[in-house]
C-alpha positions as CSV (number, residue, x, y, z in Angstrom):
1,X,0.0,0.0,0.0
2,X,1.1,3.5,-0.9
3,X,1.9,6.3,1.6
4,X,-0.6,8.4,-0.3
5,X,-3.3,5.1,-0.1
6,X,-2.7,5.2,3.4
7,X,-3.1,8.6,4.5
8,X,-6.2,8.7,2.5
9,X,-7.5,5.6,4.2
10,X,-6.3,6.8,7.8
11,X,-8.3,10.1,6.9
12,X,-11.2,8.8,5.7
13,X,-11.9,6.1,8.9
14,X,-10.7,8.5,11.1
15,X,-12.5,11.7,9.8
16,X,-15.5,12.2,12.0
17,X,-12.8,12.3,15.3
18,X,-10.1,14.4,13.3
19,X,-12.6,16.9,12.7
20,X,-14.0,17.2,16.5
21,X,-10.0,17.7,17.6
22,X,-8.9,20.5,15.3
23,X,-10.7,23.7,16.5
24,X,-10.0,24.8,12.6
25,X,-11.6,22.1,10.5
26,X,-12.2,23.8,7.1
27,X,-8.2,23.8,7.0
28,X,-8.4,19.9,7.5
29,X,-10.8,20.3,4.3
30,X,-9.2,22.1,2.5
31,X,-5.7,20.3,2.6
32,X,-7.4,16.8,1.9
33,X,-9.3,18.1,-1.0
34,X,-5.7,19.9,-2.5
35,X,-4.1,16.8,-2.0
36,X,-6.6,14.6,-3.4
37,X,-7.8,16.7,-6.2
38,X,-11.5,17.0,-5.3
39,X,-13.2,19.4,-7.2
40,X,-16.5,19.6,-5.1
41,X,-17.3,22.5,-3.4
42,X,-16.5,23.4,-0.1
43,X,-18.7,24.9,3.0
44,X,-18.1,26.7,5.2
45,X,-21.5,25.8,7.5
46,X,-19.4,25.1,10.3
47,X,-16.7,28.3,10.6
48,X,-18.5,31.2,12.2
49,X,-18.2,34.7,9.9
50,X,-15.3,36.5,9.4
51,X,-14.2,39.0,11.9
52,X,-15.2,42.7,10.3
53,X,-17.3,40.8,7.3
54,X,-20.4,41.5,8.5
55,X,-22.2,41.0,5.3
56,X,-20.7,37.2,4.1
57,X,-23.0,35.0,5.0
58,X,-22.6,31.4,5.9
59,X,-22.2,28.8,2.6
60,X,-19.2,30.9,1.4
61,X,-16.5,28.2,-0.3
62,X,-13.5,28.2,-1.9
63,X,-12.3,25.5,-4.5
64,X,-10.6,24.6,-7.5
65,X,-12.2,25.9,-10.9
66,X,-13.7,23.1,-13.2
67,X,-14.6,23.3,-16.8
68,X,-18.3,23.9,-15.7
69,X,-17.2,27.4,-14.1
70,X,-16.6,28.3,-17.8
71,X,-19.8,30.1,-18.2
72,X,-20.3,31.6,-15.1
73,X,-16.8,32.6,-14.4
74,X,-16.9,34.4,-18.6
75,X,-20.2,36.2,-18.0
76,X,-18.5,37.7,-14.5
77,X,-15.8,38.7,-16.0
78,X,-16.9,40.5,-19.0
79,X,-19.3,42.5,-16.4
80,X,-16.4,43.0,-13.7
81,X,-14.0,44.2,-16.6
82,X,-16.5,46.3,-18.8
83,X,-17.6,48.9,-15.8
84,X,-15.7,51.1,-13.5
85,X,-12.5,51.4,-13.4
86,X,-11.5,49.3,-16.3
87,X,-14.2,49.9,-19.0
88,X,-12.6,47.2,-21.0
89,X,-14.5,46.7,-24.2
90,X,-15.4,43.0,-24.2
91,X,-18.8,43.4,-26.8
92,X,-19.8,39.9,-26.2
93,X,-20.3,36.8,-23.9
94,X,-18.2,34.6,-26.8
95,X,-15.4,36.5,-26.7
96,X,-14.8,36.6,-22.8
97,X,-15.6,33.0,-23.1
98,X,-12.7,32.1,-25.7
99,X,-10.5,34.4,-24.1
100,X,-11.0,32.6,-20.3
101,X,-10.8,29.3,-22.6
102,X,-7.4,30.0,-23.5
103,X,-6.1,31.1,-20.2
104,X,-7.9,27.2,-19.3
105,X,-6.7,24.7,-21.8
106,X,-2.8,26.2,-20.3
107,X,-1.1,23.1,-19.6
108,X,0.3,24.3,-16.3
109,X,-3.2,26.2,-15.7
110,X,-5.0,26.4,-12.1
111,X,-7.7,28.3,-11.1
112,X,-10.0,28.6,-7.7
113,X,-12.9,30.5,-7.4
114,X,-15.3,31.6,-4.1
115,X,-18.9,30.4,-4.0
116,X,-21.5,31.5,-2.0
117,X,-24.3,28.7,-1.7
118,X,-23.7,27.4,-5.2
119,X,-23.2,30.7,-6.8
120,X,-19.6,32.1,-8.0
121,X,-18.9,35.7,-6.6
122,X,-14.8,35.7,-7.0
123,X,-12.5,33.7,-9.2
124,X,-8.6,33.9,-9.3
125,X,-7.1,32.0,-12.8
126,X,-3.5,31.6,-13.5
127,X,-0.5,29.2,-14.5
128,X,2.1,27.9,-12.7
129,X,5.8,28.6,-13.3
130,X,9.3,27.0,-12.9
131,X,11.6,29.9,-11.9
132,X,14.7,30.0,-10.3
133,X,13.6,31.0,-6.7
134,X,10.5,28.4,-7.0
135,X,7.2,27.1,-7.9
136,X,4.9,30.3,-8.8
137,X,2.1,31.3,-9.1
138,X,1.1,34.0,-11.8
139,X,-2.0,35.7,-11.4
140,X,-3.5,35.9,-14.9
141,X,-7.5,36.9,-13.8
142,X,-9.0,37.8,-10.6
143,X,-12.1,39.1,-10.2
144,X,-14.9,39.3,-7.5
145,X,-18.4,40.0,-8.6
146,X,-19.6,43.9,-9.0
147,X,-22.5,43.7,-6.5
148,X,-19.9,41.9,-4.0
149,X,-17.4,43.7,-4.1
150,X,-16.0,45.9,-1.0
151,X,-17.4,43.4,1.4
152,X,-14.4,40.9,2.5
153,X,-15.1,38.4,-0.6
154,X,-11.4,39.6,-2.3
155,X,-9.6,39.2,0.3
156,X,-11.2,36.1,1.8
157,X,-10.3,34.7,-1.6
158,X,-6.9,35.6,-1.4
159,X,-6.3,34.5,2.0
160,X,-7.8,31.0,0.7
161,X,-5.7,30.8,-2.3
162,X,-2.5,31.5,-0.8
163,X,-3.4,28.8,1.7
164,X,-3.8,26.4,-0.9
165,X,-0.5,27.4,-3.1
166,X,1.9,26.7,0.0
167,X,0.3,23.6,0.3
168,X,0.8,23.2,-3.3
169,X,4.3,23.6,-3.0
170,X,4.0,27.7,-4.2
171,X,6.8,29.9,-3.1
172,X,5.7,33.2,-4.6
173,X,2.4,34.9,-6.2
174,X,2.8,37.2,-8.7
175,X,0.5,39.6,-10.8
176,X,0.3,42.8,-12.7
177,X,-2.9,45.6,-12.2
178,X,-3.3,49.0,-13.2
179,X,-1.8,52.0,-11.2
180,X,-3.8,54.5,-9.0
181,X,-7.2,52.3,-9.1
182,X,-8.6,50.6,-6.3
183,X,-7.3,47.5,-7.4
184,X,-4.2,48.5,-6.5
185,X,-5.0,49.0,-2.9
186,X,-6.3,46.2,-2.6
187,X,-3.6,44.2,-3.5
188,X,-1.0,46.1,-1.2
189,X,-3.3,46.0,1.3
190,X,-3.4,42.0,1.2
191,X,0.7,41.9,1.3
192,X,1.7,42.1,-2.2
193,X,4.1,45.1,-2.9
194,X,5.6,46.8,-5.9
195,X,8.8,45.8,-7.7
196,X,10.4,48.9,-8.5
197,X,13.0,47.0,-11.1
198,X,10.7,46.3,-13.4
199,X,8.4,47.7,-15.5
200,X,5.6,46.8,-18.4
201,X,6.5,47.4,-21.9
202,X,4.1,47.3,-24.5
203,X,4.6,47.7,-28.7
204,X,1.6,48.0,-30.7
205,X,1.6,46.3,-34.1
């Protein structure tokens, strides 16, 4: 019997007492679906509300994307990234859709996205890559719903995310987001910071 075949069996007899001794259980969750690759979706019925977050409600989860997101995930997106501040100019649910579709069929492509109930409200898609100080993580789309956002969803999902990447292995998350918007903020404000030796340089053709 495999290591992995034995933790899995030691977890799954022994679940029901594992999960009355660890005061945080969604982490025990979490790390056994990460490991095992589960793709269903996880609640959060039993961890009480977020301190400051007055308005998430209980059901909020956090898993890995599935092909099934596609639609949901490409209809969010072109709303998130056609209003305020971006006013991208995605004219139609086909091309967000191919466009999320190629980010997806990346071979080193993972994504994770925030439900509440059964319902998507945030969704973080990127690739992993093999550099020289470790496994990362690029950021290629991250997006909370318009309605949602300002409420604790973003950074819920980030603190959820970065909890799965180090037990992925992940050494570093990277991304890039426009200057002087509140995206920005955001992003400082949940620990990422500038690098002031590089910049982004673009040539039209």
């Amino acid at each position: 019997m495999s290591i992995k075949t034995s933790i899995k069996e030691h977890f799954t007899n022994n679940h029901l007492n594992i999960m009355n001794h660890f005061e945080n259980a969604f982490f025990l969750k979490s790390h056994w679906d990460y490991v095992f690759q589960d793709n269903s979706e996880l609640a959060l019925s039993n961890q009480a509300p977020f301190e400051g977050d007055s308005n998430l409600k209980r059901g909020l989860g956090f898993r890995k994307f599935n092909w099934g997101d596609l639609d949901e995930c490409a209809c969010m997106f072109k709303n998130v990234f056609s209003a305020d501040p971006w006013y991208d100019e995605w004219v139609s649910l086909d091309q967000s859709r191919n466009y999320l579709k190629e980010l997806i069929e990346n071979p080193v492509f993972e994504g994770f996205v925030m439900c509440e109930d059964s319902k998507i409200v945030a969704a973080c898609l990127g690739h992993r890559r093999s550099w020289w100080m470790g496994k990362e993580f690029f950021v290629d789309e991250f997006f909370v719903e318009n309605g949602r956002q300002g409420n604790g969803i973003g950074t819920k999902t980030v603190d959820f995310l970065v909890n799965a990447l180090r037990e992925g292995g992940y050494t570093r998350l990277t991304l890039l987001t426009n200057k002087n918007i509140p995206a920005e903020t955001f992003y400082l404000k949940n620990g990422f910071y500038t690098n002031e030796k590089r910049m982004v340089m673009v040539k039209e053709l």
